[in-house]
N, C-alpha and C positions, 0 to 999 in steps of 0.2 A: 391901715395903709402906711408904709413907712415914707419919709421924708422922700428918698431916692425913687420912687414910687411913682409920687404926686409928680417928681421934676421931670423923668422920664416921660408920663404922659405927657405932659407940657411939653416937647419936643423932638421925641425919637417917633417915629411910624417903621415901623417892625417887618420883617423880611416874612413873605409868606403867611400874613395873618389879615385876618378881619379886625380890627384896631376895636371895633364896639364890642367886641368879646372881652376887653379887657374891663370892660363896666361894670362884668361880673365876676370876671380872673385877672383879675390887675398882673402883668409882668412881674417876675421874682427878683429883684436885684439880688444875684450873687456874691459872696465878700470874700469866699475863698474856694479852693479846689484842693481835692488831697486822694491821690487813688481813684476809686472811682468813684468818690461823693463830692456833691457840692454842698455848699452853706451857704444859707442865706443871712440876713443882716437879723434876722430876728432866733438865730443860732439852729432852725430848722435844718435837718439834710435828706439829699435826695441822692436816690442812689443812679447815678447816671447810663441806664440799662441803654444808649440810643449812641454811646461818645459823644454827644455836644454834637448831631448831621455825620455820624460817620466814623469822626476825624481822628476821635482821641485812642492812639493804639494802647500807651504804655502807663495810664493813669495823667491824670493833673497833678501838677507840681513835680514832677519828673525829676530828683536830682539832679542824675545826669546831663540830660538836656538841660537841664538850668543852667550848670554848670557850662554847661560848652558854650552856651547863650553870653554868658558874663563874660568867658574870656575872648569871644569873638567881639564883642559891642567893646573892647578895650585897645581893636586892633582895628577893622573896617568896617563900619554898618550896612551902607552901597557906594556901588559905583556901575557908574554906566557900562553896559554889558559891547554896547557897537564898539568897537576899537577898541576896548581894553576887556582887561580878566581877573579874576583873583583864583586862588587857590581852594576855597571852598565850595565855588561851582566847578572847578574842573575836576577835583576828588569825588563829587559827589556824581557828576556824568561816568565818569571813569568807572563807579561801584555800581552804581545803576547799570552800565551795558553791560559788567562781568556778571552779575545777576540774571539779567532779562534772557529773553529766548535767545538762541545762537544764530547770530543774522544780523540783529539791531547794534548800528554803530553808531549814531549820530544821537546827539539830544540838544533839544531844540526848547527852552524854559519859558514860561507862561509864568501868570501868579495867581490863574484859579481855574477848575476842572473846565467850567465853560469854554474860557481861554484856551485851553487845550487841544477841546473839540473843534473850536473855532480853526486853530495852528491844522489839526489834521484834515480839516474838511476841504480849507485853501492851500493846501502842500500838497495834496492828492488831486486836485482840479487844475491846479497850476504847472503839477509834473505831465501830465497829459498835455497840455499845453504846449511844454517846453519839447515833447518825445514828437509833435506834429500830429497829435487827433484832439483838432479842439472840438469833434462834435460829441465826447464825453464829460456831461456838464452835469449830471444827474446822480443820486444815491440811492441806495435801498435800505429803508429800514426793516424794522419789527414792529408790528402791535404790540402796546404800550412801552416800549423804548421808553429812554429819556435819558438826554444828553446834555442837559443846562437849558440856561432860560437867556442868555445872547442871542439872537436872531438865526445867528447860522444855526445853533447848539439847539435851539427850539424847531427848526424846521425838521429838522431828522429825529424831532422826537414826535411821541404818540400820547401824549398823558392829555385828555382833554382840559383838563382844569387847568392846564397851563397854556395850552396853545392854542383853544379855540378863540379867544379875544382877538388874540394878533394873526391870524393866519391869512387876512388881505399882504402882511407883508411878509410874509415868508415863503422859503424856497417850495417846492412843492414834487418830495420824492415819490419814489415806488417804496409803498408799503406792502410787506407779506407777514404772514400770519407767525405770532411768536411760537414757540413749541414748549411753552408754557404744559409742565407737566403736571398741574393740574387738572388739566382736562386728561390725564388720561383717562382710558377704560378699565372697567373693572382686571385685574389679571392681569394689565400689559405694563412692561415695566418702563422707566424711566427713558431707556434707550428705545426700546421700539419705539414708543410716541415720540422721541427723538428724530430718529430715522425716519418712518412715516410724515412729520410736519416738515422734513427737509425738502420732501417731493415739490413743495411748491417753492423754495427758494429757488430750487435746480433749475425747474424751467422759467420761473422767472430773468435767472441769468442768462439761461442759454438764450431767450425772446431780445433782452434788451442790454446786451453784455458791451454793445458798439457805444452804446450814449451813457454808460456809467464809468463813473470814477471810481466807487468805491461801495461796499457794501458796511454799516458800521453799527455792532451790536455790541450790547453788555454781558463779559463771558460768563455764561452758567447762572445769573443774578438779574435779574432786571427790577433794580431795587426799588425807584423811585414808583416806577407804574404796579406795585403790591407786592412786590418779594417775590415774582413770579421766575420759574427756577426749573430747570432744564439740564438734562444731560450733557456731558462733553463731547458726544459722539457728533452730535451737531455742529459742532467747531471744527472736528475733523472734516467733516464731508464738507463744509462752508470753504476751509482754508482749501479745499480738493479743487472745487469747484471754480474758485476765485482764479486760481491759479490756470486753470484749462481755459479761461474765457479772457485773461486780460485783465482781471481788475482786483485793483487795490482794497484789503482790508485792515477794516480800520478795530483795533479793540479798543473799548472804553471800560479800561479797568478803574477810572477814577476810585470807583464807592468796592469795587471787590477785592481791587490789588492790596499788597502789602499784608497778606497771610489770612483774608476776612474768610476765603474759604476752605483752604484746610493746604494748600501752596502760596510760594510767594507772590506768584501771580495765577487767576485764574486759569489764564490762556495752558500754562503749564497741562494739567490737567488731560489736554488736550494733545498735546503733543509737537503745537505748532509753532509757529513764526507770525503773528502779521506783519503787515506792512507798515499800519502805524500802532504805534501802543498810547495809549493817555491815560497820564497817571497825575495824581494828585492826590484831596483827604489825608492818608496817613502818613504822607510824604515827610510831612516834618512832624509827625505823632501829634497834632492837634495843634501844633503852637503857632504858627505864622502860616501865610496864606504862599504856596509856590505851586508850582506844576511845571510839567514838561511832557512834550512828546516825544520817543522816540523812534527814529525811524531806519531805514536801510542805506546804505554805500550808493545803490543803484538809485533811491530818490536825491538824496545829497546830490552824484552826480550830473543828475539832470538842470541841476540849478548852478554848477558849479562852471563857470564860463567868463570871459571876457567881458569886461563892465559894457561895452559900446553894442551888446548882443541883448541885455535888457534881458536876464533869467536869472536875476537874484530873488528871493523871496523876503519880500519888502514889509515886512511883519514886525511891530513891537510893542513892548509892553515899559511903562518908565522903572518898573521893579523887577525888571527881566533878569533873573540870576541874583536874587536878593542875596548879600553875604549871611546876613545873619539866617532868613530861613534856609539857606544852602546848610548851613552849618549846624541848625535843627534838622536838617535832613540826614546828617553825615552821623549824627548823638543817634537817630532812629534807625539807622543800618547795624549802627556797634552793636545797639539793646537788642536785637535780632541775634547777632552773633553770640551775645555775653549770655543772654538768658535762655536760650533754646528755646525760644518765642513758640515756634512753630509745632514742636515737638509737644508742647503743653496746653496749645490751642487744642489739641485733636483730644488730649484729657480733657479739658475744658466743655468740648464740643461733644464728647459722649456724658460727661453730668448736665448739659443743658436739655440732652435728648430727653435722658431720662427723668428729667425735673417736669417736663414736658409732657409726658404719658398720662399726667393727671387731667391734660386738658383733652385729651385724645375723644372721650368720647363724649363731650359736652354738645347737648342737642343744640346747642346755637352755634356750634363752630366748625367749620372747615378740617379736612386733616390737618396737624401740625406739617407743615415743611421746613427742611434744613437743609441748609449747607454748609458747612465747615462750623464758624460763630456765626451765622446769622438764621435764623429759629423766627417763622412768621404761623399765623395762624387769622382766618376769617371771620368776622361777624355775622352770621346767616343767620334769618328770618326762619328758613327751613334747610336744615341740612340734607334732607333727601334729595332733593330736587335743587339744592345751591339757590334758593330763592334768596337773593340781600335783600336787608334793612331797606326800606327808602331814606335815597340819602338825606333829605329834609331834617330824619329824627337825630343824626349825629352822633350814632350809638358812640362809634370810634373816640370822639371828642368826649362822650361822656366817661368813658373808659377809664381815657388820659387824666380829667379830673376827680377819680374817684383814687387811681394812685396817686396822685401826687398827695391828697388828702395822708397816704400811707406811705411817703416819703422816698416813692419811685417814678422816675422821671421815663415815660413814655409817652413817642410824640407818633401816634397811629397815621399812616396813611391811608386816610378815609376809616373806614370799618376792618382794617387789614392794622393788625395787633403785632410788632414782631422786636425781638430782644437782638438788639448790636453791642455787647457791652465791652471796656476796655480788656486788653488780653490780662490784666493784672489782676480783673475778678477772682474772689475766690470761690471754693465750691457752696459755700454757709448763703454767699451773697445772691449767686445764682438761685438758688432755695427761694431764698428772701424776696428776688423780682419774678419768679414764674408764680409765687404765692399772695403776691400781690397780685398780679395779674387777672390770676384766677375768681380772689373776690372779687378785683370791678366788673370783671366779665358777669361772675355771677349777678351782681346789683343793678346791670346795665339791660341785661336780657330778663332777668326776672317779671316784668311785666308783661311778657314775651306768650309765656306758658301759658 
């Protein structure tokens, strides 16, 4: 156990962990970043198949963005965003709406995907409000959603492990069934299972369209609750729908946006507009923490009135409009531009698939699914019948330590095994973590057979 180690235990308690796990896996202190590996202090590296949650588009240690980092931290680092502005949050709103769907004109900054959700949940309850129906106070989700772990951000989500503790104090939406394309039937493709699990969004709208704000799902990805992944044609009929009944939708592109699945944003794919977009993770290519929603002319408007009329939206964050993460955001539009990011994702995203056909028929695993770079596959007890692991035995967690033992960094949700790795991977390296993958899979299930 290294010095950094011992001192860490002795004072950090870790986001998302059982802290007694580290009795047996002590925390890594990392000393450096380069591409897509990290180092530890003891010159080990890992190949970081996950971004560090997400985040990391363009590799660690970025150049560029270094570089733009230095020369902003030489000129503004913050300032408060109420009454005043700077130059690289309005550059960076400005690329963002030329970007986004044709419709979104406003952006409205946060400093983390929660925060965002939060911004969209109270900007769409608040606009009803201010239009004169306040008896639309309600959302609709999806099974297994997940939207952050802020109270607002946790109520609209579905992941039990996150929100059964606190659910005395959370909101308490209408859930319907995600169309999670896994479950389809033998023979039926993507989009029929699509189209058919829409039937129950529809009439759920048309039932309760008077007392909803806003309907608010993860486009095509629903990452956190297992990589669970769905057609676009859903989205179409959603935005269809939304629009016939009155109510606002909300996309939570946080974990898809910024090219994860094969456009710059999911929503594209679709063909649509929502009402709010939430973005964040690649926003500034891993390096500082921002976010922002963006939203419509037509909600702006609603808030935009006479101070003595009481319809400002009274929202803030103290790093609302950070300069320097603006300006990490502004270095991760160029690298979009400069390197034909998206164009090389979708190479990328055909050597992943095919790296992938070797797990294809492993009797403990689920079919491979993908979307663009992001590549999941299941831990099954019985693949016939999709019988899981009980979760007691921690296949998934065993998985996790048998790569990292082989110098690849994957952090399983649950028994749900899945590659996000920087757009900068190569194809030797993609090899290198679906073949890691492979033996812990093998060594985890082995006692299976």
């Amino acid at each position: 156990m290294t010095d950094w180690t011992r001192r860490d235990l002795a004072v950090l308690w870790h986001p998302c962990t059982q802290m007694q796990d580290h009795e047996t896996l002590p925390p890594i202190p990392i000393r450096r970043g380069q591409g897509v590996w990290l180092e530890d202090y003891n010159g080990h590296r890992y190949l970081d198949a996950i971004s560090s949650w997400w985040v990391n588009l363009f590799g660690h240690s970025h150049p560029a963005i270094n570089a733009a980092l230095k020369t902003q931290l030489d000129t503004l680092e913050h300032v408060i965003l109420a009454g005043f502005s700077h130059e690289p949050a309005i550059r960076l709103a400005e690329r963002l709406l030329a970007l986004a769907p044709a419709g979104l004109s406003r952006c409205f900054y946060a400093d983390n995907g929660s925060a965002a959700v939060e911004v969209a949940l109270k900007m769409s309850f608040h606009y009803w409000q201010n239009v004169g129906k306040p008896d639309k106070t309600r959302f609709i989700t999806l099974t297994h959603g997940y939207h952050g772990e802020t109270l607002g951000a946790l109520s609209v989500s579905d992941v039990a492990l996150y929100r059964s503790t606190y659910a005395p104090l959370l909101l308490t939406p209408i859930t319907v069934d995600s169309p999670d394309c896994a479950r389809c039937e033998p023979g039926e493709s993507w989009a029929e299972h699509s189209r058919e699990a829409f039937k129950q969004m529809a009439a759920t709208l048309a039932q309760h369209a008077d007392t909803v704000c806003a309907v608010i799902v993860e486009p095509l990805v629903q990452c956190a609750g297992g990589m669970r992944m769905y057609d676009p044609v859903y989205l179409s009929l959603l935005r269809e729908a939304c629009d016939a009944h009155g109510v606002h939708l909300i996309a939570d592109e946080i974990a898809v946006g910024f090219g994860r699945t094969g456009t710059l944003f999911a929503s594209e794919q679709a063909g649509i507009r929502p009402d709010f977009m939430c973005l964040s993770k690649g926003l500034t290519g891993g390096y500082l923490p921002l976010a922002c929603v963006l939203t419509t002319e037509t909600v702006y408007q609603a808030f935009y009135a006479d101070y003595t009329r009481l319809r400002a939206f009274l929202h803030s964050h103290s790093y609302t409009g950070n300069a320097l993460a603006c300006r990490a955001g502004l270095a991760t539009l160029d690298l979009f531009e400069e390197t034909g990011a998206l164009a090389r994702n979708q190479t990328l995203a055909d050597h992943l698939r095919a790296a992938c056909r070797r797990l294809e028929a492993h009797p403990h695993l689920s079919e491979v699914r993908q979307t663009g770079l992001i590549a999941a596959v299941e831990l099954l007890q019985n693949r016939s019948n999709r019988t899981p692991y009980p979760w007691q035995e921690r296949r998934g967690y065993q998985a996790y330590r048998k790569a990292l033992e082989q110098g690849v960094l994957l952090r399983p949700l649950g028994n749900v095994l899945y590659f996000m790795p920087p757009y900068v991977i190569r194809p030797e390296e993609i090899d290198l973590m679906v073949e890691v993958a492979a033996q812990a899979i093998a060594q985890v299930t082995a006692c299976a057979d």
